[in-house]
N, C-alpha and C positions, 0 to 999 in steps of 0.2 A: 504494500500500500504506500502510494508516494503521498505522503503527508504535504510537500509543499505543493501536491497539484490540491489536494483537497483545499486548502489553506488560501489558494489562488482560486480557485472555483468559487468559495464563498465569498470572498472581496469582491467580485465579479457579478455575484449576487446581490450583494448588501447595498443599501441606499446611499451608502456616502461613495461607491464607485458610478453609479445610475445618475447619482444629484446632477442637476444642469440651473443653470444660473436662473430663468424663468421658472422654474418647479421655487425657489429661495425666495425668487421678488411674489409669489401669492402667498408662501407661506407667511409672510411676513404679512399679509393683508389678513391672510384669516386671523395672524395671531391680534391686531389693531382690530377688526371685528369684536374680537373676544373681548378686550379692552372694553370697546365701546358697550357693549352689551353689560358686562356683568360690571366692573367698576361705574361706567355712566349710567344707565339704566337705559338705553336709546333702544329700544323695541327688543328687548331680547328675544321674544317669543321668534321672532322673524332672524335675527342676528346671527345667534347661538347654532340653530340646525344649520343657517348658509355658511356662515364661517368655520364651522366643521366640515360641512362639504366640501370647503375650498381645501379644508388643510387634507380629507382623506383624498382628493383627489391627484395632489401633487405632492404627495409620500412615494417617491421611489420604489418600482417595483410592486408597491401593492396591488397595481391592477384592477383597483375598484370599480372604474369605467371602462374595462376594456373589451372591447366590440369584437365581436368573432365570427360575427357574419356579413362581415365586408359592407354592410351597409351603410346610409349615413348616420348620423348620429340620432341616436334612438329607434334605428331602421329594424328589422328584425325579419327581413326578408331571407334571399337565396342564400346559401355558405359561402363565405371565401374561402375555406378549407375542408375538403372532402374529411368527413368524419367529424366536426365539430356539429355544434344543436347552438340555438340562443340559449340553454339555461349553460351553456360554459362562459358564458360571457360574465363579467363583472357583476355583484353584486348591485353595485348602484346604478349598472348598466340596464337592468333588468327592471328596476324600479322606477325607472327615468320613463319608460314606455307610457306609466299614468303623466307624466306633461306633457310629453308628445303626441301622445295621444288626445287631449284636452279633457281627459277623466277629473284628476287633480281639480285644476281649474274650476270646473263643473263645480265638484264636491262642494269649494272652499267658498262658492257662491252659495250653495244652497246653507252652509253653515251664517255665513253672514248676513245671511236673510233672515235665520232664526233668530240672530242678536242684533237686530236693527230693528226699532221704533219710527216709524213713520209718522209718528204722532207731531213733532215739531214741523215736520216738512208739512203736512196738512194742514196745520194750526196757522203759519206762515208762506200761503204760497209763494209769495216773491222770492221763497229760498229756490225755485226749480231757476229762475232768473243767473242767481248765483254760483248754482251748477251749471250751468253750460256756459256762464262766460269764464270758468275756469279749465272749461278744452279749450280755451283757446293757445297754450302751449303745443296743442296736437297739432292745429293746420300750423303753428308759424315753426316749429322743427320740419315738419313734412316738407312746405315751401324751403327750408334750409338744406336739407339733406337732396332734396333734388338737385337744386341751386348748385350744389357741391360739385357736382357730376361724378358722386361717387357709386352712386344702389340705384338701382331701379325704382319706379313706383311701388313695384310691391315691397320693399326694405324699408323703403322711407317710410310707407304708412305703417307696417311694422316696428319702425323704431319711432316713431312720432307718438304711438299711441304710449310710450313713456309716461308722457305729459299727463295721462288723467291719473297717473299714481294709481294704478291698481293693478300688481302683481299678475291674479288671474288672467286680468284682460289683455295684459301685453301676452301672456304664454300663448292664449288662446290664437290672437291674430298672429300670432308670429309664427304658428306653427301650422295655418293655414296658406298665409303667403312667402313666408322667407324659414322655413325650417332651418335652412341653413346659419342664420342668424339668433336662431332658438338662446343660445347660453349666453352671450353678451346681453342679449334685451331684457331676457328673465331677470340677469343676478344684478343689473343698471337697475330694473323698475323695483325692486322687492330689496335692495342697497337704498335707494332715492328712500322708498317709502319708511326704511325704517332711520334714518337721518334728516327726519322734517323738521325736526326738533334745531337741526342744525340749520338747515336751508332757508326754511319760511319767515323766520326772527327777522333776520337784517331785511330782505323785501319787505316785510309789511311797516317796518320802522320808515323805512325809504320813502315810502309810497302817504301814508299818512302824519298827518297833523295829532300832535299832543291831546288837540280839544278832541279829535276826533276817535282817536286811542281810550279816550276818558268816557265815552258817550255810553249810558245806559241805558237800556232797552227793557221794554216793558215785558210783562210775565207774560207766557202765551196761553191761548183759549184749551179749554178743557179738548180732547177731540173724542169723539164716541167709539164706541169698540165696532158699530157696523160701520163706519167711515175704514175704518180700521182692515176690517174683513172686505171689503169691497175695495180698498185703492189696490191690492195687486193683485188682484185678477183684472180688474179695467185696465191698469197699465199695461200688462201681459197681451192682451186682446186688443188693445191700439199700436201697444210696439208692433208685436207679430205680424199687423198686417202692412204696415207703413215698410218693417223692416225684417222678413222674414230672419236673415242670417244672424241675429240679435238673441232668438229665443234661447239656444242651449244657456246659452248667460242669463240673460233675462229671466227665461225661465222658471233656472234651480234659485235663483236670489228670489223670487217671488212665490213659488212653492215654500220654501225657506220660512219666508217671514207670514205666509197663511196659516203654517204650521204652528206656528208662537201666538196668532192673534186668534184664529179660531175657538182655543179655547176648549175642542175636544180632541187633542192631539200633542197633551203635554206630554208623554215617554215620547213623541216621535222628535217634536221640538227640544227637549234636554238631549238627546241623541245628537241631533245634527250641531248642537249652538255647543256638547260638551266636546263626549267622547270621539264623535268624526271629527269633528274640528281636528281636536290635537293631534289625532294620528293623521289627519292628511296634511297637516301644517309640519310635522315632521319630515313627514316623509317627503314634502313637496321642498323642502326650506334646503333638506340636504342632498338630494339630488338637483335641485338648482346649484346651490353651493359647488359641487360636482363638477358641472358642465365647465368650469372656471379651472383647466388644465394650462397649466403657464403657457408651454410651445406653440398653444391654440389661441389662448386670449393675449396675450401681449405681442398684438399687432398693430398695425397702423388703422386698418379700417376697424378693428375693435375697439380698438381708443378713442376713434372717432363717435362710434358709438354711443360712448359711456358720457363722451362729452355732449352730444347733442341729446342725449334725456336729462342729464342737467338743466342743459339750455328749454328742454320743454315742459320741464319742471318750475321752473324760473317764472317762465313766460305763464306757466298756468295759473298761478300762485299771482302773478300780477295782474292777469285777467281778471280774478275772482274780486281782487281788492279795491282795483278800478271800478269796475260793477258797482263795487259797496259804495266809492268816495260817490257813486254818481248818484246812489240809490239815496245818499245820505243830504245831497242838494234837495233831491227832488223830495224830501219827506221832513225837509225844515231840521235836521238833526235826529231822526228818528231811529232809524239805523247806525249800526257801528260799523266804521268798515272793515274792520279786523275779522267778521264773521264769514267775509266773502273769499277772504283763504283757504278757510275750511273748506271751498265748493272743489277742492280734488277730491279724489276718491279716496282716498285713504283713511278709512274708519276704522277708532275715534281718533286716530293722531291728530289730524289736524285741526279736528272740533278741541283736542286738550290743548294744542300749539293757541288755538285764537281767545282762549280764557285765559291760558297761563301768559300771554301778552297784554291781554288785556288788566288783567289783578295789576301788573307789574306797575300800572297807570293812573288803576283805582282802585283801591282794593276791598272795595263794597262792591266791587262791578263780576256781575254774572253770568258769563257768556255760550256759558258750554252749550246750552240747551238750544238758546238762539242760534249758534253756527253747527248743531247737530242736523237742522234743517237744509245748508247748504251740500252738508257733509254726506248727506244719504241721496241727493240730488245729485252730486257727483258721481256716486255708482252709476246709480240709473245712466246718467250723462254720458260717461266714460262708456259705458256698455253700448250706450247708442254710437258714440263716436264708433267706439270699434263694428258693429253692425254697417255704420255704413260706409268703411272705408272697404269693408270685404264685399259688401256688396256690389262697390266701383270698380276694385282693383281685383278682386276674385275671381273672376270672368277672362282676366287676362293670360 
C-alpha cells in the first residue's frame, strides 16, 4: 500500500485543494448574511436558510447542487451519463425542482394569504392607489435593462419584476421567461427583500419633509367579516379574466387568505399560515441560497443583475412615497407619506420599515396599520405586474 498515493489522493479530494477564489468571495457573503440575520435581526427567517444555501453551495466538493442529467439548471430531463437517474444528482439539486418548477412559489403565496388581513386595505381604498404606484420600479428597471443592450425582453421583465419585492413572484416569472437567469433574480429579490430595513430609510428621508414624516392619520373603519369573505374571490374572478396568467399567484394568495376569513376552515388556515409556511420557507430560502455557486454568479451580467433590482427596488420604494407626498397635497395633510413605501410587496417588512420611521419622528404616531393597506396592495400589485409582463413577453 503506497501511503503517499493515498495521502495524495485525499488532498486531491479535500476542499482546501478544490477551493477557487469565487467559491471564498460567496462564502464570505453567506458568512455577512449570517451577521446580518442573527447579530442585526434583518429578516432572519429569509436570511438564515439563503445564506446557508450560499455557504453549502460553495463548500468544495460537496456537490450539493450537482446536476447529473446534463440539463439546465433545475432541468431533470434526458442523462448526460449512461447509467446515472436524477435522484444521483445533489441533494439541493433535487429540491430546487419545487422553484423551478413554480411549486415553492405557489405554496408561499397560499401561506401568505393565510397571514394577510385585508381589512386595512378595505377600510382604506386609496391604499390599492399606493400599491401600484410602487411597481413603478418594475417598468423603469425593464426600460433600463433593455436600454442596456444586455437581455432580451424576456430577462428584462424577468429581472424588473425585482422591483415589487416579492421573492415568489420574481421565481415564478423568471422561470417562465428567463430560466436561465433563475439564481441571480431569486437570491437579488429575496436579499433586497430581506435588507428593506437597510434600503427604504434613506429614500423615504430623501423624498419627505419632517412635517410630513410627523403626520398622523386617523384610526381606520371597522371592516365586516363578509366584506372580508367576498374581497378574494371578487379579486380572483376580475384578475382571472382581465389577466388569465396571474391566477396560479393570485390564486393560492386568495384561496390562502378565504381560508383565514371564512371562519370554517381554521386547521386548514393554521396549516398553510404555520406549518407549510416554515417548511416551504426553508426549503425555498436554501435552495435559493444554492443557486448562488461562485464560478456561476460572479459575472459580469450577474452583477448587472443584482444591480438593477436594487435600482428597481429604489425606484419602487420612490414610487410609493411620491404617490403618498401627492396623496398628502390632495387630502390637506391627511395622509403620511411614509405609508406609501410600504406599497412593495414585501409583507410586513415594509409596513414595520414605515412605523418604525415614522415613531422615529413622532412617537405617538401609528402607522403600521395605515401602511399594512399599501403593503397587501403590493402583493396583489406585484402579482398583477408579473401576470402581465408574461402575458406580453410569454408568447415570445
Amino acid at each position: 500500500m503506497d501511503i503517499g498515493a493515498i495521502l495524495q489522493n485525499l488532498w486531491e479530494q479535500s476542499g482546501f485543494y478544490l477551493l477557487e477564489w469565487q467559491n471564498l468571495v460567496m462564502i464570505c457573503v453567506a458568512i455577512g448574511f449570517l451577521v446580518l440575520a442573527i447579530k442585526f435581526k434583518f429578516e432572519p427567517l429569509l436570511l438564515v436558510p439563503i445564506a446557508f444555501g450560499i455557504l453549502l453551495a460553495n463548500l468544495p466538493g460537496a456537490n450539493m447542487m450537482l446536476d447529473t442529467t446534463g440539463g439546465q439548471l433545475g432541468s431533470f430531463g434526458q442523462m448526460a451519463v449512461e447509467g446515472t437517474h436524477w435522484y444521483d444528482s445533489g441533494v439541493l439539486r433535487i429540491l430546487y425542482v419545487g422553484v423551478k418548477s413554480g411549486i415553492f412559489p405557489c405554496l408561499i403565496f397560499m401561506g401568505v394569504g393565510a397571514m394577510t388581513d385585508f381589512g386595512p386595505l378595505l377600510s382604506n381604498p386609496i391604499s390599492l392607489l399606493l400599491g401600484a404606484a410602487a411597481q413603478l420600479g418594475v417598468y423603469c428597471a425593464f426600460m433600463i435593462a433593455i436600454l442596456s443592450g444586455q437581455f432580451t425582453p424576456q430577462e428584462a421583465a424577468s429581472i424588473a419584476i425585482i422591483g415589487g419585492a416579492d421573492g415568489p413572484t420574481a421565481i415564478f416569472l423568471a422561470s417562465k421567461l428567463a430560466s436561465h437567469l433563475l439564481a441571480p433574480i431569486a437570491l437579488a429579490a429575496y436579499s433586497y427583500m430581506a435588507l428593506i430595513p437597510i434600503i427604504q430609510p434613506p429614500i423615504m428621508k430623501l423624498l419627505t419633509t419632517e412635517k410630513e414624516r410627523k403626520v398622523e392619520m386617523k384610526q381606520l373603519r371597522t371592516v365586516s367579516k363578509t366584506e372580508k369573505i367576498i374581497f378574494p374571490v371578487a379579486v380572483l374572478i376580475v384578475c382571472a379574466f382581465l389577466l388569465p396568467s396571474v391566477v396560479p399567484l393570485l390564486g393560492m394568495l386568495m384561496l390562502g387568505n378565504l381560508l383565514k376569513e371564512c371562519g370554517v376552515t381554521e386547521r386548514l388556515s393554521d396549516t398553510a399560515q404555520n406549518a407549510l409556511m416554515n417548511i416551504v420557507t426553508i426549503m425555498l430560502g436554501v435552495t435559493v441560497g444554492a443557486t448562488a455557486n461562485g464560478q456561476d454568479f460572479i459575472q459580469f451580467k450577474t452583477l448587472l443583475i443584482v444591480g438593477l433590482g436594487l435600482a428597481a427596488f429604489c425606484f419602487s420604494t420612490a414610487g410609493g412615497v411620491l404617490l403618498g407626498k401627492l396623496l398628502y397635497i390632495v387630502t390637506k395633510g391627511k395622509i403620511n407619506p411614509l405609508i406609501g413605501a410600504a406599497g412593495v410587496s414585501a409583507v410586513p417588512m415594509a409596513a414595520r420599515v414605515a412605523q418604525n420611521e415614522g415613531r422615529k419622528y413622532n412617537p405617538t404616531n401609528f402607522l403600521l396599520m395605515h401602511a399594512m393597506g399599501p403593503n397587501v396592495a403590493g402583493v396583489i400589485g406585484s402579482a398583477v405586474a408579473a401576470g402581465f409582463l408574461l402575458a406580453v413577453f410569454g408568447g415570445n
